[in-house]
C-alpha positions as CSV (number, residue, x, y, z in Angstrom):
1,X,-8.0,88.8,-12.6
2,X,-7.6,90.7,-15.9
3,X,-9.3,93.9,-14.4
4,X,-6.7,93.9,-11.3
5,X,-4.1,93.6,-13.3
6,X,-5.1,96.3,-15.7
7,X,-5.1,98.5,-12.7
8,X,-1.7,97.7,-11.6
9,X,-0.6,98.5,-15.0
10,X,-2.8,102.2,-15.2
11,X,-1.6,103.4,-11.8
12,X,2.3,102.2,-12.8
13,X,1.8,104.4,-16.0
14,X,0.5,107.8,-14.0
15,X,3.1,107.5,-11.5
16,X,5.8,107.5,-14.4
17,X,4.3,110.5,-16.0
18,X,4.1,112.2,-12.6
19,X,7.7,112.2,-12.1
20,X,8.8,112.5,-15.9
21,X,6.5,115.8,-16.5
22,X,6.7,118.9,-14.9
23,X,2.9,120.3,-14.1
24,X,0.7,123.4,-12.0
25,X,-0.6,122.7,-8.8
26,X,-4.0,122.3,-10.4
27,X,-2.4,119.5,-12.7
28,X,-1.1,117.9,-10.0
29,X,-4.1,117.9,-7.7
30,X,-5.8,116.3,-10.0
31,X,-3.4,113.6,-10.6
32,X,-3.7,113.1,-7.0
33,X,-7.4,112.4,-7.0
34,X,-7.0,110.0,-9.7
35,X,-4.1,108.1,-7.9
36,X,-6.3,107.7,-5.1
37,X,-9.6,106.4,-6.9
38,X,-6.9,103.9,-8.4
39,X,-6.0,102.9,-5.1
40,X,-9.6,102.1,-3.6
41,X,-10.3,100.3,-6.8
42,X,-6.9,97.9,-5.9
43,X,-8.0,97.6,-2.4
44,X,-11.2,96.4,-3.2
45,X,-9.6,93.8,-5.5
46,X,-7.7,92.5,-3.2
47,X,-10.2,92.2,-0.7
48,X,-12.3,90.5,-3.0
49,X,-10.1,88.0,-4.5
50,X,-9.1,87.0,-0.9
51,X,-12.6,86.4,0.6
52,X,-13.1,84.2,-3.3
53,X,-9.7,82.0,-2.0
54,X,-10.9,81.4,1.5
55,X,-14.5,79.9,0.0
56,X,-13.3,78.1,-2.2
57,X,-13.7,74.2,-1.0
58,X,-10.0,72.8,-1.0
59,X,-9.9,70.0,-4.1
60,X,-7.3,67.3,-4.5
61,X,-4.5,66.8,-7.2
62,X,-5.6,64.9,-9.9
63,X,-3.4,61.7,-9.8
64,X,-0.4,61.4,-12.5
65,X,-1.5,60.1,-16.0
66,X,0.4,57.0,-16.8
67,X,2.4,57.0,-19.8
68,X,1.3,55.2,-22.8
69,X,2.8,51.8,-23.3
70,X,6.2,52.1,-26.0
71,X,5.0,50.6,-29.4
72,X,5.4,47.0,-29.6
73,X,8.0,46.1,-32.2
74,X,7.0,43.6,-35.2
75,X,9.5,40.5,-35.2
76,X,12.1,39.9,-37.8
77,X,9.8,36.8,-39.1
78,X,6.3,38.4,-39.0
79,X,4.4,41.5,-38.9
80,X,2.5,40.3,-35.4
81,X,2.6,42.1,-32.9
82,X,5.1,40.3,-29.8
83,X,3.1,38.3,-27.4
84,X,2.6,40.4,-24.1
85,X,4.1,38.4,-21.3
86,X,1.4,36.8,-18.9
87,X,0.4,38.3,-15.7
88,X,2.9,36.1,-13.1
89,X,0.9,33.2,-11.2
90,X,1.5,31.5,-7.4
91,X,1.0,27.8,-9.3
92,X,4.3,26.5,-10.0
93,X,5.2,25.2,-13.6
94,X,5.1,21.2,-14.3
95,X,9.1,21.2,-14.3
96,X,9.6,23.0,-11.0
97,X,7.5,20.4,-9.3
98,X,10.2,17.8,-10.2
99,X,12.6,16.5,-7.8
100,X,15.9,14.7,-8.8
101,X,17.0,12.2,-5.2
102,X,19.1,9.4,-5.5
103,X,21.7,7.4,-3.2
104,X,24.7,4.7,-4.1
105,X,25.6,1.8,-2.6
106,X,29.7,0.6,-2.0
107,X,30.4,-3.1,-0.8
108,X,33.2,-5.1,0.3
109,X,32.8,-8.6,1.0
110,X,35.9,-10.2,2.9
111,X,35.5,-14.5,2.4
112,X,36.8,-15.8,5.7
113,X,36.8,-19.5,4.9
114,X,34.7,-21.6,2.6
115,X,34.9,-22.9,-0.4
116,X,36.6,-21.0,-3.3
117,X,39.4,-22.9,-5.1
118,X,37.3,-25.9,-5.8
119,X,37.8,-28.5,-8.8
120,X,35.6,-27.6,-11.9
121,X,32.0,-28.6,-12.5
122,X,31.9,-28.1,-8.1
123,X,30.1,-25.2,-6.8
124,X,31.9,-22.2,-5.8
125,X,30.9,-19.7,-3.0
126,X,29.0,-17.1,-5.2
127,X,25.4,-15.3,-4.4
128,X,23.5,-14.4,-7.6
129,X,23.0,-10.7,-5.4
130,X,26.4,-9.7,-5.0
131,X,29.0,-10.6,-7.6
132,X,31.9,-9.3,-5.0
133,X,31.4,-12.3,-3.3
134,X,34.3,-14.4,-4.1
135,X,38.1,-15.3,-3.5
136,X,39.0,-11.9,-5.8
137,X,36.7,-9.9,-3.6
138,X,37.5,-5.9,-3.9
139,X,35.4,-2.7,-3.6
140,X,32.0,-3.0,-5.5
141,X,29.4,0.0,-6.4
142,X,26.4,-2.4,-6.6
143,X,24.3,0.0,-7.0
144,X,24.4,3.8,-8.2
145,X,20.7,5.4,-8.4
146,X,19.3,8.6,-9.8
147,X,15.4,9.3,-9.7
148,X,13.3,12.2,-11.5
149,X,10.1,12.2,-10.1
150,X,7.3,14.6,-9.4
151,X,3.8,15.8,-10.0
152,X,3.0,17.0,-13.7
153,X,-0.5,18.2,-12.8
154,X,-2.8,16.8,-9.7
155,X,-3.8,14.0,-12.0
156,X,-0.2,12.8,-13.0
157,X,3.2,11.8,-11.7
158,X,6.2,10.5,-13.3
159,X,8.8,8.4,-12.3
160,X,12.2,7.8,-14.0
161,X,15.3,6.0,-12.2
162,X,18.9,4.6,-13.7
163,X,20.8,2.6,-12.0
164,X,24.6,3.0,-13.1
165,X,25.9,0.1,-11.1
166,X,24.7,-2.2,-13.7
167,X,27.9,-4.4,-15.3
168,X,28.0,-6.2,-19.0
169,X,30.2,-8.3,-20.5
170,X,33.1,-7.7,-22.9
171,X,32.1,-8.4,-26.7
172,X,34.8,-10.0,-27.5
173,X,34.4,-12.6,-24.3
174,X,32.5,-13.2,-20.8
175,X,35.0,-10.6,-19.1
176,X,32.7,-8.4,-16.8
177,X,32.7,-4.5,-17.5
178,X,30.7,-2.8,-14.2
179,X,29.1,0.7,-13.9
180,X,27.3,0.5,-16.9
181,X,23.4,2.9,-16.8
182,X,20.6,0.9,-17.5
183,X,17.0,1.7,-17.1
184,X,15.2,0.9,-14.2
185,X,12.2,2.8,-13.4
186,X,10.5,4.5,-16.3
187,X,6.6,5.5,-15.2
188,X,3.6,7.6,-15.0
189,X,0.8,7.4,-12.7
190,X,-2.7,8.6,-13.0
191,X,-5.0,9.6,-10.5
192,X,-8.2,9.3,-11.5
193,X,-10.0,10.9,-8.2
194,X,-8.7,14.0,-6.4
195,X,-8.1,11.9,-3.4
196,X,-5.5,9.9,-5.3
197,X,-6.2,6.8,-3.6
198,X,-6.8,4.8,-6.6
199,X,-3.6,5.2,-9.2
200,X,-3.4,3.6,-12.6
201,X,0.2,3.3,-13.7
202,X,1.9,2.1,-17.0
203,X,5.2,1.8,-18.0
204,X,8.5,-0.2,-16.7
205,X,8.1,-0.9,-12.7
206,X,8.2,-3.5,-9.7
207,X,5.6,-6.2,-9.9
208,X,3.7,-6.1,-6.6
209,X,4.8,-9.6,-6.2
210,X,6.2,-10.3,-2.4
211,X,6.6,-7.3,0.4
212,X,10.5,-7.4,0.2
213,X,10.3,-7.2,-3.2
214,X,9.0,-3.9,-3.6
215,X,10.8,-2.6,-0.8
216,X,13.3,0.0,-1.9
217,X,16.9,-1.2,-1.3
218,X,18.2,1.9,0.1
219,X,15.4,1.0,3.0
220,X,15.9,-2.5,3.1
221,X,17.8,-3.9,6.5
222,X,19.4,-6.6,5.4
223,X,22.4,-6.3,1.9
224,X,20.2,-8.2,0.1
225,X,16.7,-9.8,-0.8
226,X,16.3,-12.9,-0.6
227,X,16.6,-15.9,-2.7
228,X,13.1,-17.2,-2.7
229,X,11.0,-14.1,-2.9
230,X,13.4,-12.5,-5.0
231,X,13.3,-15.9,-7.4
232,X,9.8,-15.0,-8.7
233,X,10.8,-11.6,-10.2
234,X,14.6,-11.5,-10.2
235,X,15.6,-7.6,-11.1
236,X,11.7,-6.5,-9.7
237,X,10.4,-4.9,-12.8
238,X,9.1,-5.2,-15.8
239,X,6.8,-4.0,-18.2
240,X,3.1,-3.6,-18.0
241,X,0.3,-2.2,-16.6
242,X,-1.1,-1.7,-12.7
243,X,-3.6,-0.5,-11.1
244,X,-3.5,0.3,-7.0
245,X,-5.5,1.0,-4.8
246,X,-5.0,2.2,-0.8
247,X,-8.3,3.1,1.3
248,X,-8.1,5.9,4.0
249,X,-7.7,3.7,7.0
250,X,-4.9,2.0,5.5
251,X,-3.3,4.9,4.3
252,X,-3.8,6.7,7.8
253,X,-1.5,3.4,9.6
254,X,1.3,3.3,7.1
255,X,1.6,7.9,7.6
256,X,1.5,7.0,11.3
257,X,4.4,4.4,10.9
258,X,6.3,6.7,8.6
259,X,6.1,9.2,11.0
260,X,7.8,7.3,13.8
261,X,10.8,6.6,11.2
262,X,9.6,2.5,10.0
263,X,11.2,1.4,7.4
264,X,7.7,0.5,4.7
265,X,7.9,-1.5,1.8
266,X,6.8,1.9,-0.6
267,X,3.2,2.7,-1.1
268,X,2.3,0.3,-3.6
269,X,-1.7,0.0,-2.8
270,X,-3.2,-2.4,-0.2
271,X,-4.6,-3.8,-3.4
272,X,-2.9,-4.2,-6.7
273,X,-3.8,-6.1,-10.4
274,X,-1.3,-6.0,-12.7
275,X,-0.1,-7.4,-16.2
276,X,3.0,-7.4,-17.7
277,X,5.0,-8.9,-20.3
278,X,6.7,-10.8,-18.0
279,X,10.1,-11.9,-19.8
280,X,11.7,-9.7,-17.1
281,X,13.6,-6.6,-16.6
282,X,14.8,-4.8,-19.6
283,X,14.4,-7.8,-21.8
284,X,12.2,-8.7,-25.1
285,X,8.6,-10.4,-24.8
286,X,9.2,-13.6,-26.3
287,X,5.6,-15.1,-26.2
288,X,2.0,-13.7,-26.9
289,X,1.1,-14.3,-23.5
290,X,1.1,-11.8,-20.3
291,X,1.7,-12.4,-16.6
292,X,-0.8,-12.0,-14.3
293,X,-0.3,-10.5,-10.5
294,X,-2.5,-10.0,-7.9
295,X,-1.6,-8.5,-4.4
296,X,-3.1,-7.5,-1.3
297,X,-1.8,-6.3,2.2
298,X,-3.4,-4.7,5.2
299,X,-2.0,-3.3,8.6
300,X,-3.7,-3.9,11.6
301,X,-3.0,-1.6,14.5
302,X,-2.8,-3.6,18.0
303,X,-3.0,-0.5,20.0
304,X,-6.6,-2.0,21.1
305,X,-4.7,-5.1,23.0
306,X,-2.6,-3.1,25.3
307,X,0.2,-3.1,28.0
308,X,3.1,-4.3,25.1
309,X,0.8,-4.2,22.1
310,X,0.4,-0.4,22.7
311,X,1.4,1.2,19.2
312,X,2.5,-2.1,17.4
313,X,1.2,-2.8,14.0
314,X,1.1,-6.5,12.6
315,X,0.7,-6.2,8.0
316,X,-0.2,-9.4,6.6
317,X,-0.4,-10.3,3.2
318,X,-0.3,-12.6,0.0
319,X,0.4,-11.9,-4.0
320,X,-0.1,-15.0,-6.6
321,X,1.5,-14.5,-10.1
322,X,0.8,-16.7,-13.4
323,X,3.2,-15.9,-16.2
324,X,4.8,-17.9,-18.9
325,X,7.9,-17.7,-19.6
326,X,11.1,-18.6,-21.8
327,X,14.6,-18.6,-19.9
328,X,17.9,-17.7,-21.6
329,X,20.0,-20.4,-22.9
330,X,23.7,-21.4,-22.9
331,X,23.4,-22.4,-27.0
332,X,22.1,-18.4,-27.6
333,X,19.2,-17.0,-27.6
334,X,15.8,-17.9,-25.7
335,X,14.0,-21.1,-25.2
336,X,11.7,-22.5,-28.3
337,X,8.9,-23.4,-26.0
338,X,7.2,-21.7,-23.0
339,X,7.5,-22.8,-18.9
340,X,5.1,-22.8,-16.8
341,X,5.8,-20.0,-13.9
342,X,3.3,-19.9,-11.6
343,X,3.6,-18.9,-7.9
344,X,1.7,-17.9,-4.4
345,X,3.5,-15.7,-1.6
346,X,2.5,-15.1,1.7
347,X,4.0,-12.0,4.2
348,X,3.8,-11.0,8.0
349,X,5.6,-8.1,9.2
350,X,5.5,-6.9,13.0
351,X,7.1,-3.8,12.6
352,X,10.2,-3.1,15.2
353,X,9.1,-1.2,17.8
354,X,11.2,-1.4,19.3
355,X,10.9,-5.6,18.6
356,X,10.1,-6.6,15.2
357,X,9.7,-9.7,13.1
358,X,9.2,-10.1,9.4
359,X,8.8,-13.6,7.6
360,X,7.5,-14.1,3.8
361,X,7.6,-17.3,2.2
362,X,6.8,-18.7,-1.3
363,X,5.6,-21.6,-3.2
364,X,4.6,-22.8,-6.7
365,X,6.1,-24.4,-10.1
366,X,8.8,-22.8,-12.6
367,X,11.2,-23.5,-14.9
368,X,14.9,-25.4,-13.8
369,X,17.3,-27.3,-14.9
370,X,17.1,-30.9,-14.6
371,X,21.2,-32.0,-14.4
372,X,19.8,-36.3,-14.8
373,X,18.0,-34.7,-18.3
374,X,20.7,-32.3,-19.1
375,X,17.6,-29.7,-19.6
376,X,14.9,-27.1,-18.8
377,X,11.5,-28.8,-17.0
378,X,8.9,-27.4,-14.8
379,X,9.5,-28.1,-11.8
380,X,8.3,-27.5,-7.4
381,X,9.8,-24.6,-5.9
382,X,10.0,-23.3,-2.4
383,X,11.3,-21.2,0.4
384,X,11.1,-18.4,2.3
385,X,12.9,-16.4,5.5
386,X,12.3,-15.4,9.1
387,X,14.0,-12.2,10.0
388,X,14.1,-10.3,13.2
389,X,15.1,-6.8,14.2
390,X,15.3,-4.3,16.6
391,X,15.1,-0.9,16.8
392,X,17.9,0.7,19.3
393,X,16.3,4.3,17.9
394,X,18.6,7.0,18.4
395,X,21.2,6.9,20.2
396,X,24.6,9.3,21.2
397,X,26.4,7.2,17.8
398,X,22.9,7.4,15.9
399,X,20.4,5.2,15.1
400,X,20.9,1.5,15.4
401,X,19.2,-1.2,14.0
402,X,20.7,-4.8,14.5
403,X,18.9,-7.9,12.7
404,X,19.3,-11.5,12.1
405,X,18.0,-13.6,9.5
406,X,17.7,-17.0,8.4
407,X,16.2,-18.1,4.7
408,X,16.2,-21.4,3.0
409,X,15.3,-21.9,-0.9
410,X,14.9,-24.6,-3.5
411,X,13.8,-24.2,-7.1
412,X,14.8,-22.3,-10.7
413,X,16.7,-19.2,-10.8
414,X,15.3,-17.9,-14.3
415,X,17.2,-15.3,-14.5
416,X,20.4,-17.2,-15.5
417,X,21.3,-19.2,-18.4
418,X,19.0,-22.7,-18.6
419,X,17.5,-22.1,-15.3
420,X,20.2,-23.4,-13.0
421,X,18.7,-24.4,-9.7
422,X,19.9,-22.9,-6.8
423,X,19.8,-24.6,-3.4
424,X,19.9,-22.1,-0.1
425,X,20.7,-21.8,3.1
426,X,22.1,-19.1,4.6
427,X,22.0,-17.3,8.1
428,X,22.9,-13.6,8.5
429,X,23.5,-11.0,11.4
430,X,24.3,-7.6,11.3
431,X,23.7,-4.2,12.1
432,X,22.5,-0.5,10.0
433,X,24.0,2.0,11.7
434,X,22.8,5.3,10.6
435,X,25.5,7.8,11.7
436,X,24.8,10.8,10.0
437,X,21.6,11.9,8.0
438,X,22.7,11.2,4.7
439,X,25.2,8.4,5.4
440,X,24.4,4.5,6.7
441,X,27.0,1.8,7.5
442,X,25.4,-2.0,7.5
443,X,28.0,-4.7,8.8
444,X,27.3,-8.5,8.9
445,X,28.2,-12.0,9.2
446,X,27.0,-14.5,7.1
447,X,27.2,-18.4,7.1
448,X,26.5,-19.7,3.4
449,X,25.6,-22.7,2.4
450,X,24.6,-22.4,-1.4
451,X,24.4,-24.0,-4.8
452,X,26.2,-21.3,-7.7
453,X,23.8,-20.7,-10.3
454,X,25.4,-22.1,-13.1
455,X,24.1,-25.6,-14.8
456,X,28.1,-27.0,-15.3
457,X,28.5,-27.1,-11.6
458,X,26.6,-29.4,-8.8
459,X,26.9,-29.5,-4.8
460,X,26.6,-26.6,-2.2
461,X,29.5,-24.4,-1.5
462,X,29.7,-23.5,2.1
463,X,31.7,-20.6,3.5
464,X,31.7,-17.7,6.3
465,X,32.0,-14.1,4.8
466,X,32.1,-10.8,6.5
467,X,30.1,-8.1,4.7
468,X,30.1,-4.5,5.0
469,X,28.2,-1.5,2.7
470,X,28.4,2.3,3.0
471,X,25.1,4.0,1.5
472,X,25.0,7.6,1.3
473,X,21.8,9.4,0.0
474,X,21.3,12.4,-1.7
C-alpha cells in the first residue's frame, strides 16, 4: 500500500516539473519513457491489489464493546460499596400474595306485635343475636368485616379479621356505644406437607364446635345462628391451638359442591383437635385449665342411588367439647369457682340441590342461673333446629334461595352476666335474594317465643317481627 502510494506521489512530481521547466526534445523524450514505466508500475498495482480484495474471505464486524459499568458511589454512612440490585424474579414477594376482602351487614328489624312495654322483672322481646330487636328498633350495622389473609410462603398463611360492628358501653353508665373494632380473627396456619392437607394453626379462631358455628355469616341463610349451637361457644372463637386435617376424597366433594355455588361451612378439616383457653372471645383465662374439642364431619356423595339422589350430597357429623369455665357476674368481675361446661353436638346437612335440609342439635351440662337459689349451678341443657331450603338458582331477578326454620333451646347462656337461662322457641321464614354479585337482600318473618337473657326478669316474651338485612361484599 505504501509502494503504490509512493508512485502516485513520484509521477505527480515529474508531471509538475514537466510543465514548470522548459527542456530539448531529448529531455523531453526521456521524461516520457519514465512517465510510462511509472504508469505500468500503477497498473500492475492496481491489478494486484484488486485480485488481493476479491480473495480475501468476507469477515464479520466484531460486535460493540459494552461500556464499563459507572463507579459505584460509597454511601454517606460507610465506605461499602452500594448493594447491586438483584436480578428481578417471577416469584412474587410474601406481601403481594396478601389479599384484603371483607363485607358489612345493615339490619332493620320492624316488631309487629309482641311483647315490649311489659312490667319490670317480665321478659321483654329481645334475641341475644340482634340487639335491634326491640320497641326502639332503627338501622343497625351488626356487623362490619375486614380480612388480611394470604400465603406467606407454601408452608404458611395468615389470617387477620376486625369486625367494627362491635358496640361497648358508656363508662360513665350501661348506655350502648356501637361501631366500635374489635379483634376477631388473628391466625397463622402451617402446613406441614406440600399437599396441605394436614394444617396446624395457632392463635385467636372458631372452635370447630357445631357446623353452623363455623359457618361464615356472610354465607349463612338464615340472620342468625342459633341459640343452642351457638350457646356452647357464644362469639365462635377463642384462643388456642388446632390442628385439621381434610383427606383427598373429602376434599374432592366439598371443591365439587363449591363449584356448583353451595353455600359450605369453611374448610375447617373433616377432623379437628383443638385446645383453647376457653373463657371466650377476647376475654382473660381465668382458670389453669384448657377446653378440649374434638370434631369430625364427612360428606357422602349419593350419586350411586340414582334417579333423584343423582348429585346430592348428605355431611354428617358430631364435635364434643369439655371446658371449664367462670361466667361474668352482676357484683363485678368473674366467678370465684369453676362450672362444669361440657357438651356433645350432632349435624346432618343435605345440601339444597335444588331441596335441602340441615338439622344440628346439642346436649350436655353448663353453667345457669338458678332464679329459686338466686345463683350460678350446673345444670342440663338442650336443643337444636331443623331448617330447610331451596335453591331457586338463578333466575331473571337473581339467585333465590327461600328457607324456613324452626329451633327450640333450654339451658345457660354464659356469655351474659350470672348465666341467665334462656328459653327458645322460635320459627322463621324468609328468603336471600342475591340481586347483584356483590350485593344480597335476606327478608323474614319470625314468630318469637323467648326468655331475655337477663337474671332480673322471668317468663317468655312472645312477639311477631319482620326482619330485613342488606350485605354487600367487597
Amino acid at each position: 500500500m505504501k509502494s503504490f502510494r509512493a508512485t502516485l506521489a513520484t509521477t505527480a512530481v515529474i508531471v509538475c516539473a514537466l510543465a514548470a521547466t522548459p527542456a530539448s526534445a531529448q529531455t523531453v523524450q526521456e521524461l516520457q519513457s519514465q512517465i510510462d514505466e511509472l504508469k505500468a508500475q500503477v497498473k500492475a498495482l492496481t491489478e494486484a491489489r484488486a485480485a488481493t480484495a476479491a480473495a480475501a474471505p468476507v469477515s464479520t464486524p466484531p460486535p460493540p464493546v459494552a461500556a464499563p459499568p459507572p463507579p459505584q458511589l460509597a454511601s454517606s454512612d460507610s465506605d461499602a460499596p452500594l448493594p447491586v440490585a438483584a436480578a428481578p424474579s417471577d416469584e412474587p414477594a410474601w406481601y403481594e400474595r396478601l389479599q384484603l376482602r371483607g363485607y358489612t351487614q345493615m339490619r332493620y328489624n320492624g316488631v309487629l306485635s309482641g311483647d315490649g312495654a311489659v312490667p319490670d322483672g317480665v321478659s321483654r322481646l329481645r334475641s341475644v343475636h340482634d340487639a335491634s330487636i326491640n320497641d326502639d328498633g332503627g338501622f343497625l350495622l351488626r356487623r362490619v368485616r375486614m380480612v388480611l389473609q394470604g400465603d406467606v410462603t407454601d408452608h404458611v398463611s395468615l389470617y387477620l379479621q376486625h369486625d367494627f360492628g362491635t358496640a361497648v358501653n358508656n363508662q360513665s353508665s350501661t348506655e350502648r356505644r356501637e361501631n366500635y373494632g374489635q379483634l376477631r380473627d388473628a391466625y397463622v396456619d402451617i402446613f406441614p406437607g406440600s399437599d396441605r392437607r394436614l394444617r396446624l394453626r395457632f392463635g385467636q379462631s372458631k372452635v370447630p364446635f357445631g357446623w353452623e358455628n363455623l359457618q361464615s355469616s356472610s354465607n349463612r341463610v338464615p340472620l342468625d345462628r342459633s341459640d343452642p349451637i351457638n350457646s356452647g361457644v357464644p362469639g365462635e372463637r377463642d384462643l388456642g391451638v388446632v390442628a385439621y386435617y381434610t383427606p383427598d376424597r373429602v376434599q374432592a366433594i366439598w371443591d365439587r359442591l363449591e363449584a356448583n355455588g353451595q353455600k359450605l361451612f369453611g374448610n375447617y378439616g373433616a377432623f379437628g383437635l383443638a385446645l383453647y383457653n376457653g373463657q371466650g372471645t377476647n376475654r382473660t383465662e381465668r382458670n389453669d385449665s384448657l377446653m378440649k374439642v374434638a370434631m369430625a364431619t364427612w360428606p357422602f356423595a349419593l350419586d350411586g342411588l340414582g334417579g333423584v339422589f343423582e348429585g346430592q350430597v348428605l355431611e354428617l357429623g358430631g364435635s364434643i367439647l369439655l371446658n371449664r369455665v367462670r361466667p361474668e357476674i352482676r357484683a363485678g368481675g368473674v366467678s370465684a369457682v369453676d362450672y362444669d361446661d361440657n357438651r356433645v353436638a350432632l349435624h346432618a346437612i343435605l345440601y339444597p340441590q335444588p331441596f335441602g335440609i340441615q338439622a344440628e342439635w346439642t346436649s350436655g351440662r353448663g353453667p345457669q342461673f338458678d332464679s329459686d337459689l338466686q345463683a350460678i349451678r350446673e345444670k342440663a341443657l338442650g336443643g337444636g333446629y331443623v331448617q330447610l331450603m331451596f335453591d331457586a338458582g338463578e333466575t331473571r331477578a337473581g339467585r333465590l334461595i327461600p328457607y324456613g326454620r324452626w329451633q327450640r333451646y333450654r339451658g345457660g347462656w354464659k356469655a351474659a352476666l350470672d348465666a341467665p337461662r334462656l328459653e327458645t322457641n322460635e320459627l322463621e321464614f324468609g328468603v336471600e335474594w342475591q340481586f347483584l354479585d356483590a350485593l344480597e337482600l335476606t327478608l323474614a318473618y319470625a314468630k318469637m317465643k323467648r326468655r331475655e337473657a337477663d337474671t332480673r326478669r322471668q317468663g317468655q316474651a312472645e312477639g311477631d317481627v319482620i326482619r330485613t338485612q342488606l350485605q354487600w361484599n367487597y
